[in-house]
N, C-alpha and C positions, 0 to 999 in steps of 0.2 A: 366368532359367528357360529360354531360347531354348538357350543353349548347354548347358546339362545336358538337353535333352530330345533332343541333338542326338548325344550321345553314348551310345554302345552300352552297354548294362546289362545283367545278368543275376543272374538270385536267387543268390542263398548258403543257399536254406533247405535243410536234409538232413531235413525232416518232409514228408509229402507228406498232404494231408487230403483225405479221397473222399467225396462227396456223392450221394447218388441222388437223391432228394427223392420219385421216386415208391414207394419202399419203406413212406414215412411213409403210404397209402392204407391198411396194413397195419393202424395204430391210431387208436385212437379220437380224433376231431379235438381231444375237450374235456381231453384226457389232460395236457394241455399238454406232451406227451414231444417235440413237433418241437420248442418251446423249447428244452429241455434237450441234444437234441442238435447240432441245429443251431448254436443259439448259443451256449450255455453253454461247450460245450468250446473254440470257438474264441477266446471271452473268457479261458479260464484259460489257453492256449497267449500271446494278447496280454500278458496281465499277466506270466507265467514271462519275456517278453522272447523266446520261441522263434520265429524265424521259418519260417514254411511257407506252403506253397503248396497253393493249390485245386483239384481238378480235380473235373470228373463223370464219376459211372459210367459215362455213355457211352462219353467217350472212356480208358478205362480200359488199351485196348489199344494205346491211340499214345503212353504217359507213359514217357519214359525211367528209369528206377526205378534208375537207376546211381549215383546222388549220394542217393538218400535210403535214412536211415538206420532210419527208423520212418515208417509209413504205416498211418492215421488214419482210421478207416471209419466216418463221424458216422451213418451210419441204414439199414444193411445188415441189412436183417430176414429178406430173403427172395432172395437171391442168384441171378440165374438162372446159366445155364452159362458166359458169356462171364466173368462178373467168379470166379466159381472156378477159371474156368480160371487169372485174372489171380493169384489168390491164390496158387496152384501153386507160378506163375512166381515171386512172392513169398519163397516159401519154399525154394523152389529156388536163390534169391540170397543166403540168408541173412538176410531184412530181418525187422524187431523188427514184428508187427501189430497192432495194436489195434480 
């Protein structure tokens, strides 16, 4: 393990999955809706065999969106200006949103 941790890696995902988690403030806690999106969707991406990568709305503005092909917004309720702006840019690139 010494030697593959020792070697430079880098994803192959072209999915990019966004997470806010404080959007989730928006619904009712007993909704059980943060289950479903939080985890739910990232189980069914595991089971498809699709790999992607995580990021947070925060840092929305430093993800290089160049290699990914579709990007995955698990709990975007309430978007403020910085992540529409991100959307734009999104759109602007051509990329598939969900």
């Amino acid at each position: 393990s010494k030697r593959f941790s020792e070697k430079e890696q880098k994803s192959v995902s072209e999915i990019a999955v966004i997470a806010s988690g404080k959007d989730l403030y928006c619904v009712n806690k007993n909704s059980g809706l943060n289950d479903l999106c939080l985890g739910e969707q990232r189980e069914g991406l595991a089971r498809m065999g699709a790999p992607y990568d995580v990021f947070s709305a925060c840092d929305a503005d430093e993800i290089d969106i160049s290699r990914y092909k579709l990007v995955i917004f698990l709990d975007s309720f309430e978007p403020d200006e910085k992540m529409r702006g991100f959307v734009e840019k999104l759109k602007e690139n051509g990329k598939t949103i969900l």
